[in-house]
C-alpha positions as protocol buffer text, in pm:
chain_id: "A"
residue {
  index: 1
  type: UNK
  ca { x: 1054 y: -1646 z: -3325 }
}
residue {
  index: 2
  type: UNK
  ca { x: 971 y: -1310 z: -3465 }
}
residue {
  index: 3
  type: UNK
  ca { x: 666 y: -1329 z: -3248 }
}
residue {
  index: 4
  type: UNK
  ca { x: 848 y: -1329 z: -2944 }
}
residue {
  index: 5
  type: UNK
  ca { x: 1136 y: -1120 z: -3084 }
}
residue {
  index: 6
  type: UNK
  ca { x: 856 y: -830 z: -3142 }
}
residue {
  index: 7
  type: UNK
  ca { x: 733 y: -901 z: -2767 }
}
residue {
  index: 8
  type: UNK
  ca { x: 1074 y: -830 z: -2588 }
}
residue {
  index: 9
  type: UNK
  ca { x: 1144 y: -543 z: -2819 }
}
residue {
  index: 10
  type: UNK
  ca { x: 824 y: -399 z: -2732 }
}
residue {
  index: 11
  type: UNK
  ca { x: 848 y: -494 z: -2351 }
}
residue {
  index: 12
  type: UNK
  ca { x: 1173 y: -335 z: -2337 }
}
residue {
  index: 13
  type: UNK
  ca { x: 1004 y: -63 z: -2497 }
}
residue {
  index: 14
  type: UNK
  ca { x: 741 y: -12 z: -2266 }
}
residue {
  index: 15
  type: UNK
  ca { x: 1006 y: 55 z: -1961 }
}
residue {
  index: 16
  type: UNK
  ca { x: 1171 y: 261 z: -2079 }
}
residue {
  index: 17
  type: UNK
  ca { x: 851 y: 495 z: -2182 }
}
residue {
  index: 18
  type: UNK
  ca { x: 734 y: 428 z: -1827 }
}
residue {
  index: 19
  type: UNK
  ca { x: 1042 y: 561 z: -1698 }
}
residue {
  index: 20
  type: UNK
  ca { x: 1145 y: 851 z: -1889 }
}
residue {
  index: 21
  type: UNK
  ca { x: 851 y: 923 z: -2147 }
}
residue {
  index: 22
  type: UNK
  ca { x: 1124 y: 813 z: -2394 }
}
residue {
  index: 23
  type: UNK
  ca { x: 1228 y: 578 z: -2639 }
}
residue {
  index: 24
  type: UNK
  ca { x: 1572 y: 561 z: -2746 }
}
residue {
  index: 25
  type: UNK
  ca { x: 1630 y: 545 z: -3095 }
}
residue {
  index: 26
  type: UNK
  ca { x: 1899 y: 278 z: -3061 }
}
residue {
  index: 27
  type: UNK
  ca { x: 1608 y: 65 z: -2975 }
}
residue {
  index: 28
  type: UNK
  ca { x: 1483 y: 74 z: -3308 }
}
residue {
  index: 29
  type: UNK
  ca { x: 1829 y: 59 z: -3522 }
}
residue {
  index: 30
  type: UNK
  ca { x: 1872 y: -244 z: -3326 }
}
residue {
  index: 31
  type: UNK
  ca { x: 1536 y: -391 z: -3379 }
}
residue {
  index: 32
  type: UNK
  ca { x: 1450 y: -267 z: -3743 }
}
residue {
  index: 33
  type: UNK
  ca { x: 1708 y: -438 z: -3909 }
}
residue {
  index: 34
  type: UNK
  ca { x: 1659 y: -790 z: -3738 }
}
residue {
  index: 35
  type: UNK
  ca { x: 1293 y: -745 z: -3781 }
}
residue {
  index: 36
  type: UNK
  ca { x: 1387 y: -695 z: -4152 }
}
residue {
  index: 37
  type: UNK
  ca { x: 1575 y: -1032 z: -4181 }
}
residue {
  index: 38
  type: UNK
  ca { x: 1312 y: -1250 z: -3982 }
}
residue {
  index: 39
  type: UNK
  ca { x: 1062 y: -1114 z: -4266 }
}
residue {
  index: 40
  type: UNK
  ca { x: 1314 y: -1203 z: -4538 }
}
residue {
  index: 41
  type: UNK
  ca { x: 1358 y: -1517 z: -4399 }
}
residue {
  index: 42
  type: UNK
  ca { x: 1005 y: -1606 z: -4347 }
}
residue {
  index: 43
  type: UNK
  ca { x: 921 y: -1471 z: -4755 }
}
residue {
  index: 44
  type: UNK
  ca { x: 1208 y: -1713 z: -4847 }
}
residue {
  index: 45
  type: UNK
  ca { x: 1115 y: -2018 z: -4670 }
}
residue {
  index: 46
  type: UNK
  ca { x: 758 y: -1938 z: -4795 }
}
residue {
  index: 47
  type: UNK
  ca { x: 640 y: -1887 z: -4388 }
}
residue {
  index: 48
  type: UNK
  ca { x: 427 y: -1580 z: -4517 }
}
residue {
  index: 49
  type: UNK
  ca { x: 391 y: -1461 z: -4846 }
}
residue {
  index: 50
  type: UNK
  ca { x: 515 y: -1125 z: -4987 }
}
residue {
  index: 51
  type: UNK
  ca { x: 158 y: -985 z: -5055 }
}
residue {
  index: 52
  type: UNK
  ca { x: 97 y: -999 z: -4677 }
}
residue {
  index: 53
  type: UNK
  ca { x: 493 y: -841 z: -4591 }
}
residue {
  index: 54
  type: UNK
  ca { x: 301 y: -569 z: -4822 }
}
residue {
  index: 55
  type: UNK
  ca { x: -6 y: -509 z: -4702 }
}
residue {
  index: 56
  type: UNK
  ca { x: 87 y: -538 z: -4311 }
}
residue {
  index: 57
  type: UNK
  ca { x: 413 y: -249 z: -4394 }
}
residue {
  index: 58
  type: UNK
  ca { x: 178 y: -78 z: -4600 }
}
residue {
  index: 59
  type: UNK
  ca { x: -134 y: -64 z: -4289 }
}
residue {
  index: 60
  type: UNK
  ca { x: 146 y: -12 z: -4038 }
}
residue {
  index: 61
  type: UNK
  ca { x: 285 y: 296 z: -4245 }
}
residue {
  index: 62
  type: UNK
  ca { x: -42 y: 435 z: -4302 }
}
residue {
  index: 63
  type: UNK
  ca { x: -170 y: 431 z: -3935 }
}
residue {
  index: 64
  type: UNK
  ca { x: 193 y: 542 z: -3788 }
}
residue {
  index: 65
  type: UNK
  ca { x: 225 y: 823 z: -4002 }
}
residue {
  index: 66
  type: UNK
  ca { x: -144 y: 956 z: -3941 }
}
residue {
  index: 67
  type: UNK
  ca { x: -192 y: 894 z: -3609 }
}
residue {
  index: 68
  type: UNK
  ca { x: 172 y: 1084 z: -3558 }
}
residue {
  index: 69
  type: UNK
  ca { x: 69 y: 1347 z: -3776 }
}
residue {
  index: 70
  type: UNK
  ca { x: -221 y: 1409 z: -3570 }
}
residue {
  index: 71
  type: UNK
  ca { x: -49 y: 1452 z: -3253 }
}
residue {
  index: 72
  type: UNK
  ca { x: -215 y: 1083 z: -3094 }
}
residue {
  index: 73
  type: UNK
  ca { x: 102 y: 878 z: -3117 }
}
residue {
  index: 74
  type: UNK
  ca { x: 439 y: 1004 z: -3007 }
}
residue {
  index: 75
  type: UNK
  ca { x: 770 y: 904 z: -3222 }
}
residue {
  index: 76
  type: UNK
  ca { x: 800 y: 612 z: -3070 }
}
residue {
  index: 77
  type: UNK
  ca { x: 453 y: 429 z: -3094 }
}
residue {
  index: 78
  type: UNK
  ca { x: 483 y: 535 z: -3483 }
}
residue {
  index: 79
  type: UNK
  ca { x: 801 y: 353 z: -3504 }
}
residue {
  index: 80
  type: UNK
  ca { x: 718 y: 38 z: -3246 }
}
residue {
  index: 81
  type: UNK
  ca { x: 370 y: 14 z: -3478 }
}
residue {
  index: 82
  type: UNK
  ca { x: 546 y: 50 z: -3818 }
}
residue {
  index: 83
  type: UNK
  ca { x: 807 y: -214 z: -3651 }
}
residue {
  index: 84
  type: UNK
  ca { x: 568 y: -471 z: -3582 }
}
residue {
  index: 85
  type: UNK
  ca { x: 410 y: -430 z: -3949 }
}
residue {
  index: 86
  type: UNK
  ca { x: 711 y: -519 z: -4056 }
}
residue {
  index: 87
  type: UNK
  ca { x: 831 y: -789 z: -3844 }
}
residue {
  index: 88
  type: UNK
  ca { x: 546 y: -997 z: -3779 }
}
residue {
  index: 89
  type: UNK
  ca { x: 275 y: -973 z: -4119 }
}
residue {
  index: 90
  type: UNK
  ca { x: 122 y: -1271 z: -3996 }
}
residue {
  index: 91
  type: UNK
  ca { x: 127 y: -1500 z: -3682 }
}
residue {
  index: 92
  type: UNK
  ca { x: 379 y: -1789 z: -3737 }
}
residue {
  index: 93
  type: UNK
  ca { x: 173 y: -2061 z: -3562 }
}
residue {
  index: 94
  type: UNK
  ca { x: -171 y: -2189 z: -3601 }
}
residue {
  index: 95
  type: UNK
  ca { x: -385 y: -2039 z: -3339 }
}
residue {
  index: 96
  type: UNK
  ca { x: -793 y: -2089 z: -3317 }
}
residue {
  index: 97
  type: UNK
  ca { x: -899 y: -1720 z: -3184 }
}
residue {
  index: 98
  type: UNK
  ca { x: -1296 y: -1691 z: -3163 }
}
residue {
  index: 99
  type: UNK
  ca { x: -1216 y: -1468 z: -3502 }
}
residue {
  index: 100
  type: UNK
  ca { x: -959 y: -1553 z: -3739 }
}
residue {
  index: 101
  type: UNK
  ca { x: -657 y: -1297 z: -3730 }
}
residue {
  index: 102
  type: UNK
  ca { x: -509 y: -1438 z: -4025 }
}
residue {
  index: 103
  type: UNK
  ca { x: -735 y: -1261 z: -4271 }
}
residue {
  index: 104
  type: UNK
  ca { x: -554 y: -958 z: -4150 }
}
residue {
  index: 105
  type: UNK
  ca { x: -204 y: -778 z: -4063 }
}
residue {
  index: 106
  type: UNK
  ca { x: -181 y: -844 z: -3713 }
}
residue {
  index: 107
  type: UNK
  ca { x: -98 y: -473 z: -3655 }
}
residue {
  index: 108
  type: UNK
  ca { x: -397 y: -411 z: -3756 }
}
residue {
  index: 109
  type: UNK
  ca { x: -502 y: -681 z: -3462 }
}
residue {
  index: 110
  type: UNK
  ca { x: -262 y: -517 z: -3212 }
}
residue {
  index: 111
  type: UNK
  ca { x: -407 y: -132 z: -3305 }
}
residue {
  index: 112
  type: UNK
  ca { x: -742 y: -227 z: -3268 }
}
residue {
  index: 113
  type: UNK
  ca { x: -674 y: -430 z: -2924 }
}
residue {
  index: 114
  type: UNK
  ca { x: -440 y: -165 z: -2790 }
}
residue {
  index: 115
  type: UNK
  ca { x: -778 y: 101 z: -2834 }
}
residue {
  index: 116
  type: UNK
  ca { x: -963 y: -154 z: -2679 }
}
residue {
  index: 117
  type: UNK
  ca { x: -765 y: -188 z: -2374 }
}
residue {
  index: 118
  type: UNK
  ca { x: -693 y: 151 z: -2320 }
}
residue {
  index: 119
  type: UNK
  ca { x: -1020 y: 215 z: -2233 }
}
residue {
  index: 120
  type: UNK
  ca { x: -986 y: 75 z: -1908 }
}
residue {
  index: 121
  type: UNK
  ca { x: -815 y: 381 z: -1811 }
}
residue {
  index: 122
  type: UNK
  ca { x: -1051 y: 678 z: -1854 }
}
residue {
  index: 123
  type: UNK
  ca { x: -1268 y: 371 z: -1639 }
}
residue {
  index: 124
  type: UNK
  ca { x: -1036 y: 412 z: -1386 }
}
residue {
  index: 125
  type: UNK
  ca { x: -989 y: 729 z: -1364 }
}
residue {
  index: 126
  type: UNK
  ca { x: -1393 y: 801 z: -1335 }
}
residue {
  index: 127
  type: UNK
  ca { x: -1408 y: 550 z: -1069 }
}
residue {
  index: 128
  type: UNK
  ca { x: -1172 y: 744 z: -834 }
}
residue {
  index: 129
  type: UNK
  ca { x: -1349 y: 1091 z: -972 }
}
residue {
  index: 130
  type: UNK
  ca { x: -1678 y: 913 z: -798 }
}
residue {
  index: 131
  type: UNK
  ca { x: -1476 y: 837 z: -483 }
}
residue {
  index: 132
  type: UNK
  ca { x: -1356 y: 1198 z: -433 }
}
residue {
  index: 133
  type: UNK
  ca { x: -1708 y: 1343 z: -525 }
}
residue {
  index: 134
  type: UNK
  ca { x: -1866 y: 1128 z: -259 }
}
residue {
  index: 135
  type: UNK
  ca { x: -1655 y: 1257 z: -21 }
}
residue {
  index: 136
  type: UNK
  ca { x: -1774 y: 1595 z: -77 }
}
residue {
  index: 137
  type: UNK
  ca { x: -1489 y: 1724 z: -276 }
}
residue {
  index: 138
  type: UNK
  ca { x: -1553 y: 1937 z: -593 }
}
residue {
  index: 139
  type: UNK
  ca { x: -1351 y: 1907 z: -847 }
}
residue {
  index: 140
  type: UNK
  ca { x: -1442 y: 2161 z: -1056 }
}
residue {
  index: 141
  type: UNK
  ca { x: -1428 y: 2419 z: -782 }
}
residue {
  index: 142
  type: UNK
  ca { x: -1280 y: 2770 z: -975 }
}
residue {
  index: 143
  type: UNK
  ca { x: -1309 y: 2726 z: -1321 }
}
residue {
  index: 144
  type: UNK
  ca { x: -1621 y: 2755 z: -1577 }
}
residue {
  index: 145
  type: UNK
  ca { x: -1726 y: 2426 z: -1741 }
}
residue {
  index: 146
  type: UNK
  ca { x: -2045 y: 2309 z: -1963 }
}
residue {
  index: 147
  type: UNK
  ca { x: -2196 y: 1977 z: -1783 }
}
residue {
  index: 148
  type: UNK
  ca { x: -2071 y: 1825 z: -2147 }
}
residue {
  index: 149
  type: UNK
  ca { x: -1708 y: 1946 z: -2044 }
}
residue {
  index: 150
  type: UNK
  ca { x: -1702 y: 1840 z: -1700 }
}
residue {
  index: 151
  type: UNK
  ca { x: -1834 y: 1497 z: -1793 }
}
residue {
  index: 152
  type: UNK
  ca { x: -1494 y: 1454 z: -2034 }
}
residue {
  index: 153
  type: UNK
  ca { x: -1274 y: 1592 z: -1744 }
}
residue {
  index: 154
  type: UNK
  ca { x: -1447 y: 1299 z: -1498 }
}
residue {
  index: 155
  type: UNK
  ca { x: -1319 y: 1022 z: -1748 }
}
residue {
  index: 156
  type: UNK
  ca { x: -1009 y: 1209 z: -1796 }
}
residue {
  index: 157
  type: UNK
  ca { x: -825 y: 1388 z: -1535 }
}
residue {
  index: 158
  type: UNK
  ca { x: -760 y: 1459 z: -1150 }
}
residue {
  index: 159
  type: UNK
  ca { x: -772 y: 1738 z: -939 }
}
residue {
  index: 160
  type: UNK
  ca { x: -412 y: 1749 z: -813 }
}
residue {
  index: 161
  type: UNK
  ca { x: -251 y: 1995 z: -586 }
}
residue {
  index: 162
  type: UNK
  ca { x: 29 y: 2226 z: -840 }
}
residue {
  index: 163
  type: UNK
  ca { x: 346 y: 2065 z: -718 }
}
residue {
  index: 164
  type: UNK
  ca { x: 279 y: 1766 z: -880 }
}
residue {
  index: 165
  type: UNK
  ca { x: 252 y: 1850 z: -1210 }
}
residue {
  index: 166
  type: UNK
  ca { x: 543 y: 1875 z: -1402 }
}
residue {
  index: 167
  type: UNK
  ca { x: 683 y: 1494 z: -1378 }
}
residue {
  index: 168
  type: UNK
  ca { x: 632 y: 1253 z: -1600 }
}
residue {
  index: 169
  type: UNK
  ca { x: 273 y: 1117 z: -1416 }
}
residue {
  index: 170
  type: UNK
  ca { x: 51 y: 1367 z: -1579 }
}
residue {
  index: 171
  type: UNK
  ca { x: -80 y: 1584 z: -1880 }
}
residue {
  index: 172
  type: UNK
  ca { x: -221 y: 1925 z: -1810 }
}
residue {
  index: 173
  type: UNK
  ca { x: -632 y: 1911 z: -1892 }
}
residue {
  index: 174
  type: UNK
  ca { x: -652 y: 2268 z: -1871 }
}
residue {
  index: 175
  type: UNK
  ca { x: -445 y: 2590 z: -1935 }
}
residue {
  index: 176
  type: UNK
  ca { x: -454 y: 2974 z: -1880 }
}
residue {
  index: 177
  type: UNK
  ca { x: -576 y: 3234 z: -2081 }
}
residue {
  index: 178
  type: UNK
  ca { x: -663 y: 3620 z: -2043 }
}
residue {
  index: 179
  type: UNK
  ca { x: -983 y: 3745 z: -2088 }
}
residue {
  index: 180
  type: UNK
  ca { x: -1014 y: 4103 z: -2260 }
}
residue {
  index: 181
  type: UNK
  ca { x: -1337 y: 4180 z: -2172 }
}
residue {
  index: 182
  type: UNK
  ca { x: -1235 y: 4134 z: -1756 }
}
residue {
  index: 183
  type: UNK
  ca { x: -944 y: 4401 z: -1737 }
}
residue {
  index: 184
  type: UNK
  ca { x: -705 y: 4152 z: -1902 }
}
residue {
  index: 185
  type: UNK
  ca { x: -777 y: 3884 z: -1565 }
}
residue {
  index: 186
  type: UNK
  ca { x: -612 y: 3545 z: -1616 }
}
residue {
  index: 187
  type: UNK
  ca { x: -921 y: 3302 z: -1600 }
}
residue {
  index: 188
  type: UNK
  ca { x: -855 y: 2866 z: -1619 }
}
residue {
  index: 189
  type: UNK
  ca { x: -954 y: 2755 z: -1897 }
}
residue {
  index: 190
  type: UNK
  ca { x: -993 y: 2370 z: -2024 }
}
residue {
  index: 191
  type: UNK
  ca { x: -732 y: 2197 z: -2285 }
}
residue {
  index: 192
  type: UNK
  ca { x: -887 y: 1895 z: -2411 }
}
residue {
  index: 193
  type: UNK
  ca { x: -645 y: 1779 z: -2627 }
}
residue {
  index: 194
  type: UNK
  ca { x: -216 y: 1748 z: -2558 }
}
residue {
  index: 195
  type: UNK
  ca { x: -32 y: 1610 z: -2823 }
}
residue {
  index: 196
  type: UNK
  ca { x: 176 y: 1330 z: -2738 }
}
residue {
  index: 197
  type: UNK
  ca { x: 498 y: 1547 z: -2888 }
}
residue {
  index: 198
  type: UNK
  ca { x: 370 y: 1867 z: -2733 }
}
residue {
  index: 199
  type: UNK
  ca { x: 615 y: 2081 z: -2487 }
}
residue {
  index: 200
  type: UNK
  ca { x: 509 y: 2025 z: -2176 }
}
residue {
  index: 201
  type: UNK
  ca { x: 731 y: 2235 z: -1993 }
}
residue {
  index: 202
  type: UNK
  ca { x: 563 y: 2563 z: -2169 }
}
residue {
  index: 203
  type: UNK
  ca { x: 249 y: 2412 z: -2095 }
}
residue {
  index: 204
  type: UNK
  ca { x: 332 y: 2383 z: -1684 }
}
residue {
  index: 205
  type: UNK
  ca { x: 526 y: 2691 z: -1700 }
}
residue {
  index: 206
  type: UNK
  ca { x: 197 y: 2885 z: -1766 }
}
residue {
  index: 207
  type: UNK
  ca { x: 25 y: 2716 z: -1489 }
}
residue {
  index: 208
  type: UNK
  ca { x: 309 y: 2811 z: -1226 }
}
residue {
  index: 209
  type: UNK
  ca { x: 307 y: 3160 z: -1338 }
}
residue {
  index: 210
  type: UNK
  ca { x: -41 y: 3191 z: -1194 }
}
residue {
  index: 211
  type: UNK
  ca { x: -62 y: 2939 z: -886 }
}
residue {
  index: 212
  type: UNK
  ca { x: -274 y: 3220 z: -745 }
}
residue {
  index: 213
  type: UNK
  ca { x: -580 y: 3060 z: -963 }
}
residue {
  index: 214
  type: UNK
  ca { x: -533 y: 2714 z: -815 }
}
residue {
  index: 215
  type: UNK
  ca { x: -510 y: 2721 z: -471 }
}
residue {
  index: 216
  type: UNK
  ca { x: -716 y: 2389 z: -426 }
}
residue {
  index: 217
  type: UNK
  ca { x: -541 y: 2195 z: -706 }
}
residue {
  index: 218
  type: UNK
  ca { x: -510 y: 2208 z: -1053 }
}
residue {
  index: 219
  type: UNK
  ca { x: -688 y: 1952 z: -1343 }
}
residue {
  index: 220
  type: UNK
  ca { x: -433 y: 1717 z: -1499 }
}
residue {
  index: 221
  type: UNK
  ca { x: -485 y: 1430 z: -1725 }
}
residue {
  index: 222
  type: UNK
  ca { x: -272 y: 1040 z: -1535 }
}
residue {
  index: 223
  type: UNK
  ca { x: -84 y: 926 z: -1805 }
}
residue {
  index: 224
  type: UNK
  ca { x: 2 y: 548 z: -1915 }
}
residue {
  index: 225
  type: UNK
  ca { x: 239 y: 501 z: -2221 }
}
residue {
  index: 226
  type: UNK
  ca { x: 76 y: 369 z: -2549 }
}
residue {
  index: 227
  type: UNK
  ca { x: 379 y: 130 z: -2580 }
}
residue {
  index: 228
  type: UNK
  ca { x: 252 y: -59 z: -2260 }
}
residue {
  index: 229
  type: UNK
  ca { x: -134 y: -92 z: -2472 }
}
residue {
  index: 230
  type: UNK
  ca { x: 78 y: -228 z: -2795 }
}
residue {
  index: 231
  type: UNK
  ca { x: 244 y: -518 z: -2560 }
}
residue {
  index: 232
  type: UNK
  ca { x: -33 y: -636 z: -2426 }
}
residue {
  index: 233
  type: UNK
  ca { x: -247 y: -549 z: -2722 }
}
residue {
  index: 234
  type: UNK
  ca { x: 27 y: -803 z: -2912 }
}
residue {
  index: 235
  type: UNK
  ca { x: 42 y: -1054 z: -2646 }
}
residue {
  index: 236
  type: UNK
  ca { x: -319 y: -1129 z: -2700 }
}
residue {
  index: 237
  type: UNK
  ca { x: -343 y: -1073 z: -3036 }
}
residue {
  index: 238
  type: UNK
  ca { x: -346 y: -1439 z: -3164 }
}
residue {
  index: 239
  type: UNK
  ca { x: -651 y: -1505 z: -2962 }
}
residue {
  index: 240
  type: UNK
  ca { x: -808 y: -1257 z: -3202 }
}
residue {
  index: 241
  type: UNK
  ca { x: -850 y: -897 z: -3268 }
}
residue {
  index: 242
  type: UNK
  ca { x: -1124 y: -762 z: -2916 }
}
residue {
  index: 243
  type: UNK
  ca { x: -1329 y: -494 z: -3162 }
}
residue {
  index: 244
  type: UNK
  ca { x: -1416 y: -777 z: -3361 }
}
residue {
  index: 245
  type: UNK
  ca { x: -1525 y: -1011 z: -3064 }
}
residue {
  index: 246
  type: UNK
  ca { x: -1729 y: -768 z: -2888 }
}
residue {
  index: 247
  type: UNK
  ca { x: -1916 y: -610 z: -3172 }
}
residue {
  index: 248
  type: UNK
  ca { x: -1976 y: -947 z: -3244 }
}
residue {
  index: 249
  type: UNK
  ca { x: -2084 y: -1067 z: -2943 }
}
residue {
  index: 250
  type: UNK
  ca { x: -2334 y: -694 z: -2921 }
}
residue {
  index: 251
  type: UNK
  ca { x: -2489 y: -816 z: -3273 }
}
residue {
  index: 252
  type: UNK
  ca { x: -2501 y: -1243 z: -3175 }
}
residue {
  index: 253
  type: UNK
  ca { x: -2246 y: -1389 z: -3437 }
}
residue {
  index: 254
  type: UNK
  ca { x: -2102 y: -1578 z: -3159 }
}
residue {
  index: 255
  type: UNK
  ca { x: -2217 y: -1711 z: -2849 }
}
């Protein structure tokens, strides 16, 4: 039951983030709470001990508030991580995975699949970078980039014309800044890094100010919510936590 409690919550979740970029809060006062009593319930009927309500609150807590902190997790995948810590320390049903979960909190299980499976997308996105590039079009066309820089930007963002950006779709990958030593010229510059709080508005605001500088389209990172990762990250989680399988499948610990 908590299992699939934590599922819907996090389904629910992940459309909404899809839609708006937003999580209500009422999501969580709603779920907290019941995800509280599920725990209590399952520590009183001796389902899962309190050492492991502990440790998987206490894992949860930790990576939530750092990876917040940091500016890699919005709000809401801080609270929908800390959430499942706390509703779901252990898988309620006997499952076989290739690698035992149990040894673990399963948010730890649901972290490391959710990185796992989000790598699919810079794949993705360097797939259709190849397309356009075959075609003949240049992506880089207009701004100055190190071969190391425009080898991130191929894994990690589009060439999109300037109307686009602005929505909900995309993250800017690269800003505007004036350069001193060039009569005070505004020049493109890259932005590697967006925090998942970050104002975005300022961010495309800058850009607009000088469409002038991006007459053939402007570099933007396509954006999929981390909630969507967690619910499929949790939905295969008792089959057993995917860093563990594939470095152990590189190294021959199982066949």
């Amino acid at each position: 039951m908590p299992f699939v409690f934590v599922l819907i919550i996090l389904g629910y979740a992940s459309v909404l983030d899809l839609k708006t970029r937003r999580v209500d809060n009422r999501v969580w006062i709603f779920a907290y709470p019941i995800g509280c009593a599920m725990t209590l319930a399952s520590v009183a009927f001796n389902f899962v001990g309190a050492s492991a309500v502990l440790v998987s609150l206490a894992a949860s807590l930790f990576l939530g508030s750092v990876l917040f902190c940091s500016g890699f997790y919005g709000s809401a995948d801080a609270k929908a991580l800390i959430f499942i810590g706390l509703t779901l320390p252990a898988i309620p049903f006997t499952f076989s995975p290739p690698l035992e979960v149990s040894a673990m909190p399963i948010v730890l299980a649901v972290f490391c699949n959710s990185a796992i499976l989000s790598l699919i997308w810079p794949i993705a996105i360097f797939v259709l970078n190849l397309k356009d590039l075959a075609k003949g079009k240049n992506m880089f066309e207009g701004i100055q980039l190190t071969l190391r820089q425009k080898a991130w930007l191929l894994f990690t963002a589009r060439r999109i014309p300037l109307t686009k950006l602005g929505g909900l779709e995309y993250f800017p990958a690269e800003t505007v800044v004036i350069q001193e030593d060039s009569d005070g010229k505004p020049a493109r510059k890259l932005l590697r890094f967006v925090k998942a709080e970050a104002n975005l508005k300022k961010h495309f605001d800058t850009l607009k100010e000088h469409r002038e500088l991006y007459p053939n389209g402007v570099l933007a990172s396509p954006t999929i919510p981390t909630m969507i990762f967690f619910t499929l990250a949790l939905a295969i989680a008792p089959f057993g936590n995917l860093i563990f399988l594939v470095v152990s499948v590189l190294f021959g610990v199982i066949g």
